[in-house]
Each structure stands twice: as C-alpha cells, then as structure tokens.
C-alpha atoms as one frame of an Amber mdcrd trajectory, in Angstrom:
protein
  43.150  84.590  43.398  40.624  82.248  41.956  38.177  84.435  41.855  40.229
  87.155  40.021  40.726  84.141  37.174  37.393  83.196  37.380  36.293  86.632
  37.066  38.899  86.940  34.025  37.595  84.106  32.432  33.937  85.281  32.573
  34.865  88.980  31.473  37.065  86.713  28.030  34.191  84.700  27.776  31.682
  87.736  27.485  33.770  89.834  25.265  33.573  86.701  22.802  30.392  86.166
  23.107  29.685  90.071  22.415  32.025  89.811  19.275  29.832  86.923  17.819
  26.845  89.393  18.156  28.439  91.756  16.371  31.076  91.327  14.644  30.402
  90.680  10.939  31.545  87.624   8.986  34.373  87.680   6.900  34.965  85.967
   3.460  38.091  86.805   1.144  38.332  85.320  -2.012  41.314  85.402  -4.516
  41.431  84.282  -8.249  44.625  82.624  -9.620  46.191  85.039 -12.349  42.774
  86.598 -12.625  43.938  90.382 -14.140  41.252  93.480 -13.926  39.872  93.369
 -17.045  38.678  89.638 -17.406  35.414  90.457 -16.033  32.571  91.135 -17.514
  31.352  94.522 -15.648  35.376  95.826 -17.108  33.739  95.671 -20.523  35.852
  92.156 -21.616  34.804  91.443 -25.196  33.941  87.704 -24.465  34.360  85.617
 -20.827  31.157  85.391 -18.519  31.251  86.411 -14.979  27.534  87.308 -14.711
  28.109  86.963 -10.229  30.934  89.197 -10.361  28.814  91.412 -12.258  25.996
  91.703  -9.580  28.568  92.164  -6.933  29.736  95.047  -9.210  26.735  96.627
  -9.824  25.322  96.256  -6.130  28.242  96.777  -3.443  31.320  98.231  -3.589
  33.860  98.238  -7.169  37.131  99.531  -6.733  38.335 100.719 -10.017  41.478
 100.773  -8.990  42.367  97.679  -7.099  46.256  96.383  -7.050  48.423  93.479
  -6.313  51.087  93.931  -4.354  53.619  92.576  -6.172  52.858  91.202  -9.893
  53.196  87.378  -9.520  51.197  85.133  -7.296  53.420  83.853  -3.944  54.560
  87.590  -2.629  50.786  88.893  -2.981  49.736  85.804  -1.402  51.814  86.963
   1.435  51.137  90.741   1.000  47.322  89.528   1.653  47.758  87.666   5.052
  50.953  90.097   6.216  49.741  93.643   5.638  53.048  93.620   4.765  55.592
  94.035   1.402  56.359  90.562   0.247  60.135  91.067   0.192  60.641  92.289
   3.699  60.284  88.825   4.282  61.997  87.311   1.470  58.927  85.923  -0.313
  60.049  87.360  -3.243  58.779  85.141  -6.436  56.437  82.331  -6.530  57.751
  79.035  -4.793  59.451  81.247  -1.929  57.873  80.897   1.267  57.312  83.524
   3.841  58.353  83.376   7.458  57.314  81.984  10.844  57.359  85.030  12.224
  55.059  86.927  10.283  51.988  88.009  11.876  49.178  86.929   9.439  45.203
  87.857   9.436  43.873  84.947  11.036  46.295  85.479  13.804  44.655  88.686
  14.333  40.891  87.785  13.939  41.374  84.559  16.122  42.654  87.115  18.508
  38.790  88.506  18.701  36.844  85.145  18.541  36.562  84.098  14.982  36.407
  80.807  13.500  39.363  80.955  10.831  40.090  78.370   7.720  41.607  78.729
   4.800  40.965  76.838   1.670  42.152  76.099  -1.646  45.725  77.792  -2.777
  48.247  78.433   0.130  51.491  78.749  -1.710  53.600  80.706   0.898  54.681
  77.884   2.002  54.049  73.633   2.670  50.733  72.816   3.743  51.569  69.544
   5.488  51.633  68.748   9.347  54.551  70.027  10.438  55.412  72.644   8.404
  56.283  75.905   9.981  54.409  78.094   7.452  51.345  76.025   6.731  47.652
  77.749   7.279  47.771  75.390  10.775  51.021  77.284  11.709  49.761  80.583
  10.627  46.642  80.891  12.813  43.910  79.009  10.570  42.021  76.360  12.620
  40.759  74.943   9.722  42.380  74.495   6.062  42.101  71.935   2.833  44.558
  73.347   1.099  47.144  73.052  -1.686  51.030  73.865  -1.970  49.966  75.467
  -5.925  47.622  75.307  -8.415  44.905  72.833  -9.004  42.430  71.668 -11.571
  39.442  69.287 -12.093  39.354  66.585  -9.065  42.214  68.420  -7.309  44.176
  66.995  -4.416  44.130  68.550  -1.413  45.516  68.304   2.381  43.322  68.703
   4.965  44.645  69.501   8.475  48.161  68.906   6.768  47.294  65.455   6.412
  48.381  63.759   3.043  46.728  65.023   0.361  43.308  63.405  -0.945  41.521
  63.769  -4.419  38.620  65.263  -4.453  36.660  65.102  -7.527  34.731  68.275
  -8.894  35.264  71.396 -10.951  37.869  72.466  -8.291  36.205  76.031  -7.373
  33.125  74.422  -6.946  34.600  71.586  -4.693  36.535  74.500  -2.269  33.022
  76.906  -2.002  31.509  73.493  -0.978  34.245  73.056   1.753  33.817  76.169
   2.631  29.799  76.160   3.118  30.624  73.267   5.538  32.992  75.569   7.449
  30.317  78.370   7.285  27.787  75.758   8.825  30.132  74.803  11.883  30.901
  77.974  13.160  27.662  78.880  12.641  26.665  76.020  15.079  29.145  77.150
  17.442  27.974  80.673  17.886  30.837  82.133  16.569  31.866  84.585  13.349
  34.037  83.189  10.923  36.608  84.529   9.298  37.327  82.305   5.915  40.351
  82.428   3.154  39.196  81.385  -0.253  41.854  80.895  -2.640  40.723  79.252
  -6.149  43.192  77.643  -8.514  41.577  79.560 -11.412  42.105  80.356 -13.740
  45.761  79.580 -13.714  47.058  77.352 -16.555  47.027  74.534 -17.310  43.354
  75.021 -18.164  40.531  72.890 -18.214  36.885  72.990 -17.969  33.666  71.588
 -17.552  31.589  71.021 -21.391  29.132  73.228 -20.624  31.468  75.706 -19.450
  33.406  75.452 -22.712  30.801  75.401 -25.193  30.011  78.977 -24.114  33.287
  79.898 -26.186  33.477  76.997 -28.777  33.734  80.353 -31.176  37.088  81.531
 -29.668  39.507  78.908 -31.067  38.434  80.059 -34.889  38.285  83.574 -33.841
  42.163  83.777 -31.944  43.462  80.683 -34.176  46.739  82.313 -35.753  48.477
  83.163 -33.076  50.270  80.858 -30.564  50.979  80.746 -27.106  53.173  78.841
 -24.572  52.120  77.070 -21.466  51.607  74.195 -19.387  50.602  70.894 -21.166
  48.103  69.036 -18.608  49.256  65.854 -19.727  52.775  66.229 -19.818  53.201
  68.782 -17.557  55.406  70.432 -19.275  55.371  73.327 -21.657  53.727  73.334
 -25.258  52.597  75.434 -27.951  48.866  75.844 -28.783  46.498  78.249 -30.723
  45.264  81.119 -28.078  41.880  80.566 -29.165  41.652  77.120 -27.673  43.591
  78.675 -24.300  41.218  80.991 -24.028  38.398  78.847 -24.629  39.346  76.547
 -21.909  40.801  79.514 -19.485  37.404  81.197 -19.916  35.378  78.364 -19.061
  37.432  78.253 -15.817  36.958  81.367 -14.442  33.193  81.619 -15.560  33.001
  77.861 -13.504  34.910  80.328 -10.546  31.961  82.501 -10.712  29.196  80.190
 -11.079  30.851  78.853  -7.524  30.542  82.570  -5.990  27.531  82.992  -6.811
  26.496  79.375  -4.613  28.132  80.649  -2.011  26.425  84.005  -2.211  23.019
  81.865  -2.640  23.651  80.124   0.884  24.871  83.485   3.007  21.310  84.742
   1.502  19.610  81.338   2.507  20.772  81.553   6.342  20.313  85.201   6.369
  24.536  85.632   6.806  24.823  88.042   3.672  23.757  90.982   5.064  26.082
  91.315   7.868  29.111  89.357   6.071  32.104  91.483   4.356  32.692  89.119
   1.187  35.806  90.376  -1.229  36.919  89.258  -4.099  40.124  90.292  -6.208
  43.096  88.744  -8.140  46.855  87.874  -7.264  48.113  89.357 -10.325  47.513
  90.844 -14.188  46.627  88.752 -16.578  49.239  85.885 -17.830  51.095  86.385
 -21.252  49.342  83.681 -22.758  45.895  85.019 -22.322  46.663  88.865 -22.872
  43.882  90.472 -25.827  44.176  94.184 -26.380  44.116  96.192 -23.441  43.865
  99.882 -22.351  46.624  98.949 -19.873  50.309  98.401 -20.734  52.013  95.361
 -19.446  51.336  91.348 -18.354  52.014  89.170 -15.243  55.304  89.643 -14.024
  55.624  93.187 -15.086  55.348  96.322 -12.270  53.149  97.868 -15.271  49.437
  98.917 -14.682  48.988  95.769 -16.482  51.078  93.161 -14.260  49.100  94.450
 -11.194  45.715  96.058 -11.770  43.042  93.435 -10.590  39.714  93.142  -9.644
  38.142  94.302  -6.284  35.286  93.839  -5.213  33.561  94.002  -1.812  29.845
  92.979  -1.106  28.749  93.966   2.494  25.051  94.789   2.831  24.924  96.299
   6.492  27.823  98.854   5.473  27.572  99.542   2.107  23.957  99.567   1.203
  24.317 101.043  -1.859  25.900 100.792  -4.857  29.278 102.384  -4.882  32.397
 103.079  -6.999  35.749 104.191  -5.606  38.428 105.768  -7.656  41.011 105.509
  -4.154  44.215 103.434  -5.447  44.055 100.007  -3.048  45.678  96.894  -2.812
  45.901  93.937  -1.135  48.633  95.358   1.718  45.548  97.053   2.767  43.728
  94.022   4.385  45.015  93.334   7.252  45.251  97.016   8.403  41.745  97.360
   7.385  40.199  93.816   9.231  42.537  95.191  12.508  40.318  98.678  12.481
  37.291  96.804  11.826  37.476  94.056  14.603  39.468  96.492  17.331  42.847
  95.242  16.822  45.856  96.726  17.052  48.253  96.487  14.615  51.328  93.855
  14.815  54.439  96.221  15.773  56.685  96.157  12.675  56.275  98.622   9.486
  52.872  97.812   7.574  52.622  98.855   4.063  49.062  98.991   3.915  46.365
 101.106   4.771  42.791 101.232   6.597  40.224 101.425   3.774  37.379 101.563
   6.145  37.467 105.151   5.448  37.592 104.831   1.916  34.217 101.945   2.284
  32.331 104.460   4.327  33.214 107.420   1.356  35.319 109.818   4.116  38.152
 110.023   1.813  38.695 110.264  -1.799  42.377 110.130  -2.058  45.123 107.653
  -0.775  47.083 109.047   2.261  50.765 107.186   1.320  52.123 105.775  -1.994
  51.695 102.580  -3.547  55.106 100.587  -4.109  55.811  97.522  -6.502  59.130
  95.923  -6.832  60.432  92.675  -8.154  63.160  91.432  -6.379  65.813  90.776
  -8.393  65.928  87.010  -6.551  67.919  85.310  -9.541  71.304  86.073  -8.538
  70.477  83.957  -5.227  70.129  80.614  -6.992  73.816  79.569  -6.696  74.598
  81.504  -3.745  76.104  79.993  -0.491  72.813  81.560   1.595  71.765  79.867
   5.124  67.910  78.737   4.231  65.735  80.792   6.894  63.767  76.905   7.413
  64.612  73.552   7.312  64.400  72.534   3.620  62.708  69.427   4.807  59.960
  70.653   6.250  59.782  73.041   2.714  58.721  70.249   0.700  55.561  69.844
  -0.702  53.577  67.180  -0.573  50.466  68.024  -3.427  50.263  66.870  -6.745
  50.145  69.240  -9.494  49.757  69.136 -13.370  53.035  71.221 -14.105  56.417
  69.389 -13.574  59.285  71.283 -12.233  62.989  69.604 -12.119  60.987  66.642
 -12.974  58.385  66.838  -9.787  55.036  67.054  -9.673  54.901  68.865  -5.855
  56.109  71.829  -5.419  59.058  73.130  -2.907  59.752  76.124  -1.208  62.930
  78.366  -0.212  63.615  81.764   2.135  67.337  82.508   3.325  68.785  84.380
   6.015  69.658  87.459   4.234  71.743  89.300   7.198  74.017  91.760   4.758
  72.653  94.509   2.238  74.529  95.466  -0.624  73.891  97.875  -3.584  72.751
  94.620  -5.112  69.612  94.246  -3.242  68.486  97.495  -4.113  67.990  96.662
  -8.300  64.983  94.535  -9.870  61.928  96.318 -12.093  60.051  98.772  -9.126
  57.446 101.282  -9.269  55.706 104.289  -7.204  52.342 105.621  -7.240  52.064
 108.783  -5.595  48.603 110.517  -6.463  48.386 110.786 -10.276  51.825 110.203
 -11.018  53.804 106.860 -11.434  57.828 105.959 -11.722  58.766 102.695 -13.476
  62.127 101.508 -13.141  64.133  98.729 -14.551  67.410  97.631 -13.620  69.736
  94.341 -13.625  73.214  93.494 -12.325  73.763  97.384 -12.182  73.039  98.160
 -16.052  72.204 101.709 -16.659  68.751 101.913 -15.615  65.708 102.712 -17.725
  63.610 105.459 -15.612  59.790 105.910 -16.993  57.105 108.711 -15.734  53.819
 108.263 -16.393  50.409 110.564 -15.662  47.942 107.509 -14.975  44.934 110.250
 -14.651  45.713 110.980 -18.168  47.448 108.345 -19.711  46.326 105.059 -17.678
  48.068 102.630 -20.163  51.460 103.933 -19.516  52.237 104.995 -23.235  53.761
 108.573 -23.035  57.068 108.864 -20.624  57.544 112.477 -18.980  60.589 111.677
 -16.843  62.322 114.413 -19.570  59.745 117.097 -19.209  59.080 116.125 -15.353
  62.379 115.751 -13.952  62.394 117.265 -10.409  58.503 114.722  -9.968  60.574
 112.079 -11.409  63.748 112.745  -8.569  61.637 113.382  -5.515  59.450 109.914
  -6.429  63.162 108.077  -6.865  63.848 109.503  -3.797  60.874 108.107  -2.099
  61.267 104.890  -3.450  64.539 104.387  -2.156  63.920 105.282   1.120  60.850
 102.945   1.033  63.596 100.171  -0.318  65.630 100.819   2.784  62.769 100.055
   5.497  61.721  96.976   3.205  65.646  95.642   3.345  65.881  96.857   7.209
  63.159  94.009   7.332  64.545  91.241   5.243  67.684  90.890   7.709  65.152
  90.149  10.162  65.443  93.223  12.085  61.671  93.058  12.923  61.702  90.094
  14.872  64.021  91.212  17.399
C-alpha cells in the first residue's frame, strides 16, 4: 500500500513538474469601464495608450471582443465562471456570485500553477472569511479590493484589513504583481495571475504629467456637462466633460504606462515569449465619458456600445505574428479556452463560453454558438422577502472607497435563493448575436416590449431596425433566446449544484 502512494505521489509530483516545463504563463488583465474604442490603435481622437498599441500591432486584436453582460460585477463573474452572470444571481454590480461556482484559478491550480489575483475583485468581500473572496475561490495569493480604487488605494492582502498603499494605483498592482511573478518563478512553477485595475472608473484622478497630456480637453469639451462621482465628497456632482475626460484620460494612459512595465520585466527574465498576456474591458464606455461613436449605446445598455471592448492577447510562442480576428468573443470564453489549453476538463454544469484556441491558431473564422446579453431586471428584488444565498455578515466589505453609498464608504454585497421562476424573471433589456444578425429587446414589469433587428456586418452601430422586413430571423432568434433564458434560470434555482 505504501508503495502504491508513494508511487502516486511521485507520478503527481512529475506531472507538475512536467507542467512547469511546459505549460505557458498566464496573465489576464481587465480595465475598469474601459469601452473598445478608448484606445489608441481604435482610431480615438485624443487618449494615449501607445502599449496597447504595440500589443495591437504585434499579437493578436480581436475586433470584436465583448463583455458579457454590460456593467462591471456580472462580467467580473462571467470572466472567472465561464459562465452567464445571472445563472448565479450576480446580476448588477454589488451582487456577489456564489460559493459554488467553479472559477479559473480553481481549474489552473488543478494543473500546478501559482494563482493570485490583484486589484478589483468585486464579486464578492475580499476579507478573511468571506465565502467568495479570491482566497475562497482558488487564488493563493490576492491584494485586492471590494470596488474601485484611485491614487494610494487601500487594499487587503490575504483578506487581512485593508492597508494604503501609496502610488498611481495601476502602477502599485503591476508592482504587486512583478513580486508574484518573481516567487513562483523561484518556486519552479507557472503562474497563473488576475490583474484587475481600478481604471479608469470614476471618480478620476491622475498623476500631473499624465494630465498635462490633455490640459487642451477641458476648453475643447467645456459646454457640456456630465454627472459623476465627486472624490471629495463622494457623492455625485456636475462638471464640464472636458475636465472628466482630461483626468479619465490621464488614468487609463497611467494603466498603460503600467502594462507596458510589466511587459518590460516578462522581456527582462525571458517570460514573454512563452506567457499568454490578455487584456480587455468589463464594459462600454460610461455615460459621462461617451464622444461620438460608430457604435450605438453606453454602459449599462445590451447595445454594441454597452459591451464592445478591447481584446487583446500577446503570446509570442503561439502567435508569432501579427494577427486580426473578426470571430465575435467574449469574456465567457476564458475559462473554456485556459481548460483546453492546460488539459482540463470542463466543470459539469452548462458553460456559455467557447474554446478560442481555435480561433488563436486561425482554424476557424466564424463563431460556432450565439452570443447572449441580458440585464436582469434585479430591481423588483429590492423589497422582496428573498432568503440571502450568504450570510450578510460575511457580505460586508471592508475597503475604503471614494464613492459613498447609503452613507458608506465600503461596499456590500447581496445574492438570494431564488428557488421559483415566474414570467417575471424572464423580462430586463437582452440581446442575441447569431452570425451577422442581432435582436435587441427591452422590456419592464411586462410593458409591451420594444423588439429591434439589426445587420451588424452592415450596419455595426445599430441604426436601421429590420425586425419589419425580417420577421421570421427576428422569431427564430426570440426563440433562441428564450430557450437560452430557460437553461440560465434552470441555473439560478441552484439546480447545478445538486
């Protein structure tokens, strides 16, 4: 008998050591409200992103690259879950997802990777015993934060109360991360790391020399106004958008400056060649910071707008060439696509997503299922008599933020037991993408609904609706979508845990 265990140990021990000689490293990165065309190489008429640019031009640009969902929390779970965010009832941001859930780092710990997260969690508390922190969830290693964060940001590490940490705040989590890099590295093993920046989510701020590359934009944008979060009240104001945008653009050009050190060290310890490094946003662009755009739609909308994002991957030993892909992604597709890449098999409950390996290595030009979107219509829940799916203790947050909300600076969480569907569950603003053509539809509280088809080949910004002249498309897509709606439901009672 103890040589059978001894013998099992050695054959674990081998087939870890064999996936550290192999394997290659893995770093995802996510921008805050970062929407597609806020980058430079998408033609925007003024921010910097001169890294993101490179990556662009070098590796692999998706230019078609998707949220899940159009606000920040469900994508954030979509990401880590493979999965739709409201099969388990992460459905806006501040609603956590669930113990259960079967996340990435789960999966690549699995096969001998060194996992952390750091920077924005916000599926959940961070803290020590929280079921749903990054600890919980499979990361080893995380200095995280409940939310957003700005200049000096405080952070937990290991759940521990939170510390400040002073810095431009992507350049303090890349420099956490390095560290992270530098320790698995010393332990022979391939790390899988989570990089989540608080950019360039308002309230904005910015280094000087980061804002003086837009001291034009306040004169230029100074009629109209916009509302957001004051940083020193922490509540909402009105401002000119040409002094948001000068401070927002400073922020995400101080998020690139801090890829491109990051990129600088993988190249210094020869890591970048045989490390996967991606890089996309959680959702369109915010309201506040919208200029003209060829695409229809804002944060918060299921429009091409709410949820087209950048997505980038950089990967030298696969994709050795510059390459553009026109396949529809989005960030359900992870954790399908890490589980092909490290031998995993997938966790045994419906996945939304897809493998893009095939799609990296150019074997297929078209996506093999539709794309869904849908906005849960979560409202109606507020006052309801609901059996919360966690102890709301251990859903409390513990770091600071600039915004206030019912007079707090921390931020809480919520998920209920939702064991009964109704007709009810079924409405909030959805969408399908199947090939070239898209259905939009918006409903509340069982209103008549509004049904929009659109031809994205031909009319990416949504402007001309065919449901009239298409109507039997338009039916089979509804038809889709509501059988899609079903599964997702099937899943919020909980039925995939059993």
């Amino acid at each position: 008998m103890w040589i059978l265990l001894a013998a099992g140990m050695l054959t674990s021990a081998i087939a870890v050591a064999n996936v550290a000689q192999a394997a290659p490293n893995i770093i995802l990165m996510m921008g805050d409200d970062h929407g597609r065309e806020e980058t430079g190489y998408n033609g925007h008429p003024h921010v910097r992103t001169p890294v993101l640019d490179e990556i662009a031009a070098s590796g692999l640009r998706f230019e078609n690259f998707y949220s899940a969902h159009p606000s920040c929390s469900p994508t954030r779970g979509s990401f880590l879950t493979g999965r739709h965010p409201n099969r388990y009832g992460t459905f806006a941001p501040g609603w956590s997802f669930r113990p259960e859930e079967i996340t990435l780092a789960h999966v690549l710990r699995k096969s001998g990777y060194s996992c952390a997260h750091f920077g924005k969690w916000h599926v959940g508390a961070v803290k020590a015993g929280s079921p749903t922190s990054p600890g919980a969830m499979g990361f080893d290693y995380w200095l995280s934060h409940d939310n957003f964060f700005e200049l000096n940001p405080s952070l937990s590490r290991n759940g521990a109360p939170p510390q400040v940490i002073s810095g431009e705040s992507s350049e303090v989590i890349i420099h956490e991360a390095i560290q992270f890099i530098d320790r698995a590295r010393q332990d022979k093993k391939p790390f899988f790391t989570i990089i989540w920046f608080g950019s360039p989510h308002e309230p904005y701020s910015g280094l000087p020399a980061d804002l003086a590359l837009y001291d034009d934009l306040p004169k230029k944008y100074a009629t109209k106004k916009v509302r957001l979060i004051s940083n020193e009240s922490g509540s909402q104001v009105s401002r000119s958008q040409g002094e948001v945008l000068r401070e927002r653009y400073a922020e995400i050009t101080a998020m690139d400056r801090a890829i491109g050190k990051l990129r600088n060290h993988l190249a210094s310890q020869r890591l970048r060649d045989n490390t996967l490094l991606f890089y996309c946003g959680d959702n369109g662009t915010s309201a506040d910071a919208s200029l003209a755009s060829p695409h229809r739609g804002v944060k918060g909308q299921v429009y091409e707008g709410g949820v087209l994002v950048p997505g980038l991957i950089e990967w030298p030993a696969r994709i050795a060439k510059p390459t553009t892909v026109q396949v529809r992604a989005t960030t359900s597709d992870l954790l399908p696509t890490l589980c092909a890449l490290v031998g995993q098999v997938l966790p045994q409950r419906p996945i939304d997503g897809i493998n893009l390996l095939p799609v990296i290595d150019r074997q297929v030009t078209a996506r093999a299922k539709p794309l869904y979107f849908w906005a849960f219509n979560s409202g109606r829940l507020a006052n309801s008599d609901r059996v919360p799916y966690i102890d709301p203790e251990l859903q409390k947050g513990t770091t600071p933020l600039a915004k206030l909300a019912g007079g707090k600076a921390t931020r809480d969480f919520n998920n209920y037991h939702h064991p009964t569907i109704t007709d009810d569950d079924y409405l909030g603003p959805r969408a399908i993408i199947d090939g070239q053509l898209k259905l939009v539809i918006h409903d509340q509280n069982k209103a008549a609904p509004k049904h929009e088809l659109f031809n994205l080949t031909d009319d990416p910004g949504e402007r001309t609706n065919l449901v009239d002249k298409q109507p039997e498309q338009a039916k089979a897509l509804l038809s889709q979508l509501r059988s899609w709606q079903a599964s997702v439901l099937q899943s919020l009672t909980g039925a995939d845990y059993r």
